[in-house]
N, C-alpha and C positions, 0 to 999 in steps of 0.2 A: 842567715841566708835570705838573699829578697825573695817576695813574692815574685812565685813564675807566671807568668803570661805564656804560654803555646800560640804557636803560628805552624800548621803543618803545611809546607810547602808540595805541592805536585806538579813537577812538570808532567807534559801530555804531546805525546805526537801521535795525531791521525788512531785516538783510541775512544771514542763517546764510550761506545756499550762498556768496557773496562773502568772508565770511569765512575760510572752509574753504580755499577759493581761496589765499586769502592767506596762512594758515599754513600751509598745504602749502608755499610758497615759503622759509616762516623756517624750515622743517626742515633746509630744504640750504646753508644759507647756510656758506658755508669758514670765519668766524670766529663764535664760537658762543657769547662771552662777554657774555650779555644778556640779558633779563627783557622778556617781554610782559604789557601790561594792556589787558583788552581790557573796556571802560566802555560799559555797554548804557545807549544813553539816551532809557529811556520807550517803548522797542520793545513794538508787539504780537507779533510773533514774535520770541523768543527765542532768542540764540544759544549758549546755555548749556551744550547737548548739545555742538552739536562744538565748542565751546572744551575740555571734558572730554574728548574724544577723544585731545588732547595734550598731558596732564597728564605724563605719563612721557617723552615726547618732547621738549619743550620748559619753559622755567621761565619757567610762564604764571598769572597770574591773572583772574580775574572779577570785575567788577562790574557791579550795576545801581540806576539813579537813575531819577529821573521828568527827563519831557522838560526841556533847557532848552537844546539847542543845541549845534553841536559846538565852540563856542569853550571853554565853562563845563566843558563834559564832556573835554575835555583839561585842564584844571586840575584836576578832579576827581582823572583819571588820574597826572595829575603831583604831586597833593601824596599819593599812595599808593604812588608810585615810592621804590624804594630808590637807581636808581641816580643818579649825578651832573651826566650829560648826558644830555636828553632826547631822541626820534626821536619824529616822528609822521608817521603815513602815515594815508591815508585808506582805508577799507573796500575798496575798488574797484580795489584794489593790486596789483599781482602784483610782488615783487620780486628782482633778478636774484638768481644764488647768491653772489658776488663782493660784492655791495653793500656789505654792512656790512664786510668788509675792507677795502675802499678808502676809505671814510669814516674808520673807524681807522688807517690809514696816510698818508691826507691830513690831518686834523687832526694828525698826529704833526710833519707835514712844515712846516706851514702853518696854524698855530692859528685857527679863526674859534670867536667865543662862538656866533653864530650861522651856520647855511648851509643852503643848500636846494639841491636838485639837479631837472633837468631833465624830462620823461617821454616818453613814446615807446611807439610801438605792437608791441603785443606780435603775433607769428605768427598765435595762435588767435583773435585779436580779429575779429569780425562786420566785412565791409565796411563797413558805417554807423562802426563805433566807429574804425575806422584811418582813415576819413573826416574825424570829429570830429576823431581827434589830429592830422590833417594842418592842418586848421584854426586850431586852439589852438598848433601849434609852431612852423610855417610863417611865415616872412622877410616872404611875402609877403600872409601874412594879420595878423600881429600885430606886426610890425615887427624880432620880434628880441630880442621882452623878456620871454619866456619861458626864455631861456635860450643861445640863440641867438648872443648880444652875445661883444664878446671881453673884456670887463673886466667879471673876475665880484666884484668890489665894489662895482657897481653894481646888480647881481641885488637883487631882495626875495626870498627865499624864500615859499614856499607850502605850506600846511600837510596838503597829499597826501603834500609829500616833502620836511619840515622838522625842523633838531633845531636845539638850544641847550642851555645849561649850565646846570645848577639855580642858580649862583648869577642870572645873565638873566631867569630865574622870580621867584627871589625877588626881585631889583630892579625889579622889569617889575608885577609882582601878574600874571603871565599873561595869557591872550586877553581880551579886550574884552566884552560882550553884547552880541553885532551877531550878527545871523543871516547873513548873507555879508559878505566883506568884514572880517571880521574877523583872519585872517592876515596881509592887507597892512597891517592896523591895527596887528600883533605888531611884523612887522617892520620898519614906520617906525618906534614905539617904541623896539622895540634901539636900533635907528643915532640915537637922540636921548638916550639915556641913555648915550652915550659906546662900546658896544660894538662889536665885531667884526662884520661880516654877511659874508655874501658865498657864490657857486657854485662848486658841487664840479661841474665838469660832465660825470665818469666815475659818479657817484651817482646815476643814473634810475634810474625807475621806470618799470614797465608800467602805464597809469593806462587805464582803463575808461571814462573818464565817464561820458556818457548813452549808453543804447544805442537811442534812435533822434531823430528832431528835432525834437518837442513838448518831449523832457523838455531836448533839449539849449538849446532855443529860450528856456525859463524858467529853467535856470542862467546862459546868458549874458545875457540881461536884466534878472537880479538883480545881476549885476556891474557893470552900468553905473547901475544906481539906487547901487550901493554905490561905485563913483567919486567922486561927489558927495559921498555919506556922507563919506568918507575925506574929498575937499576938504576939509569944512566941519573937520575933525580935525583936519587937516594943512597947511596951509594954502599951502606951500609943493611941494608934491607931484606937485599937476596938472600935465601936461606937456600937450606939441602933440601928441604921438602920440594921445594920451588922447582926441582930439575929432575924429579921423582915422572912426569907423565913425559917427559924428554926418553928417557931411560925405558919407559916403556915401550915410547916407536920403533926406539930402536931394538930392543928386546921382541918385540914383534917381527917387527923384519926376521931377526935372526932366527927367529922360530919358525917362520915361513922356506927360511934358506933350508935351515935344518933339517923341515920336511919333504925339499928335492931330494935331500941326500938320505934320507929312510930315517933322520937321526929325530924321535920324538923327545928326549928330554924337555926343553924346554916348549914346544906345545905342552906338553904335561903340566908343565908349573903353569899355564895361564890359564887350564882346564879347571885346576886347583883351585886357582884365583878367585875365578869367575864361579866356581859355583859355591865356593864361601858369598858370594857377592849375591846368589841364587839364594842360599838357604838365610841370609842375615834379612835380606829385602821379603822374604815368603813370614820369616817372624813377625815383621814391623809390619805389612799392610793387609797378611793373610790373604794375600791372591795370586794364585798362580800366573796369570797374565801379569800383574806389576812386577812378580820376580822376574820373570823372564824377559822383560821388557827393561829390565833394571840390569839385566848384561850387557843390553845392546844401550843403553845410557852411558854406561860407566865407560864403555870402548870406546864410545863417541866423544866424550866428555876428555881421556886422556888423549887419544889421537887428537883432536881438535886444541885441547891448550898444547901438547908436546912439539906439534907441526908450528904454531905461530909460537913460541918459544925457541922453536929450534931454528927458523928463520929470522926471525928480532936479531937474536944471539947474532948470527951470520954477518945481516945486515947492518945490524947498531954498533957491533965491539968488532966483529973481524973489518968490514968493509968501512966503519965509521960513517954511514949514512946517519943521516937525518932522521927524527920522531916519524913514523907511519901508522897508518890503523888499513886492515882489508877490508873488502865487504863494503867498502862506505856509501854508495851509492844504490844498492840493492838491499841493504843490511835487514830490512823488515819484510824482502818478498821472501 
């Protein structure tokens, strides 16, 4: 195997103090052999200052492009990378110290062209945001395909906490023009061009998302309009789990009907639900506030992907429109 070279790519829109965040974390990391780019794309505020703060700390560079998305703006970054295997993490990052030495000693061990690794709530995380990650990593909110799963050849990587090989770039031409949904774009790609995929699952990351649930409510709603997307790409890809938070709106509904007409059964099962979803989130963070904040996650989380999943569907395969994302212009108020 050749000698790997890292280049961790960051695109960045309109986030300094997130940023700072971030590289604070790559100062401590135990193996040190690697280069940041950090790709401003079309930000009004600029992170230019504290990328300069750790010019002497770190072997980092800057750039900046007009908006075109963070798919584009990771090939931007990657065709100005020197090094040979790519890492991208997403802004909102926090990453352990250990990380990049386990990724360099698991690739040494266990070669993947591509791999992504896990995330996981960090200590300092806001009740709302250890809420959100219970939601997005939870068994029993997502099935298990976050990371979860025990055959990590199955994983798709995600592009908060994803690398590949410069040659995978150059075979691939890079991420997609899809405004979500373009990671699982990446990484169906690999695995169709013959490559390596698969999870590191000592490789997490502290991942931030939304930090409260307007903003978390229109990331996971863009995901399920971009489901469909991917269908229509991929054609073999949709799974059953896939139509799982579909089945819940509508099972919602019905439980609402249900309760005009005095008929509780089904309130019942999602009383169930939800407080398996109480007592499993009260194990994992031991706080009362995060379980209970971890119901109102997980409702938010299915309603929001089942609604743009259940309009994709509508408008992609019934009506044959055209690729769409929501939110696009507001996406970050």
């Amino acid at each position: 195997m050749q000698v790997l070279k890292y280049s961790i790519i960051i695109p960045v829109f309109n986030r300094p103090d997130e940023v700072k965040e971030l590289l604070d974390t790559l100062t401590l990391q135990t193996y040190k052999d690697f280069e940041i780019i950090i790709v401003e794309d079309g930000s009004q505020i600029s992170s230019e200052q504290v990328v300069n703060q750790y010019s002497t700390t770190l072997n980092i560079k800057y750039f900046s492009k007009p908006n075109e998305g963070p798919g584009l703006t990771r090939n931007y970054g990657s065709e100005r990378a020197s090094g040979n295997y790519f890492i991208f993490f997403d802004s909102d990052c926090l990453i352990p110290v250990n990380y990049m030495e386990i990724v360099n000693n698991s690739l040494a061990k266990r070669w993947f062209d591509a791999y992504g690794g896990p995330d996981a709530a960090h200590e300092s995380f806001t009740p709302i945001q250890k809420a959100i990650s219970y939601s997005m990593t939870s068994v029993l909110s997502t099935g298990g395909i976050r990371g979860a799963m025990i055959d990590p050849m199955k994983f798709h990587p995600r592009s908060f906490n994803m690398g590949f090989s410069k040659e995978v770039f150059l075979a691939t031409g890079g991420f997609a023009n899809m405004r979500f949904g373009e990671d699982l774009d990446m990484s169906m790609r690999i695995k169709e061009k013959g490559f390596s995929a698969g999870l590191i699952k000592d490789a997490f990351v502290y991942h931030k998302r939304r930090t409260d649930f307007r903003k978390f409510f229109k990331q996971v709603h863009n995901s399920g309009i971009a489901r469909i997307n991917l269908y229509k790409r991929h054609p073999n890809t949709l799974k059953a789990v896939h139509f799982a938070p579909a089945l819940f709106v509508l099972f919602f509904i019905i439980s609402i009907i249900g309760l005009l007409f005095g008929i509780w059964f089904f309130a019942g099962l999602l009383v169930i639900y939800f407080f398996a979803v109480f007592l499993d989130a009260l194990i994992q963070y031991k706080s009362l506030k995060v379980a209970a904040l971890s119901i109102e996650a997980v409702f938010v989380q299915h309603m929001a992907y089942g609604t743009g999943f259940i309009k994709s569907f509508w408008k992609r395969i019934i009506l044959k429109q055209p690729e769409f994302v929501a939110y696009k212009n507001n996406f970050y108020k």
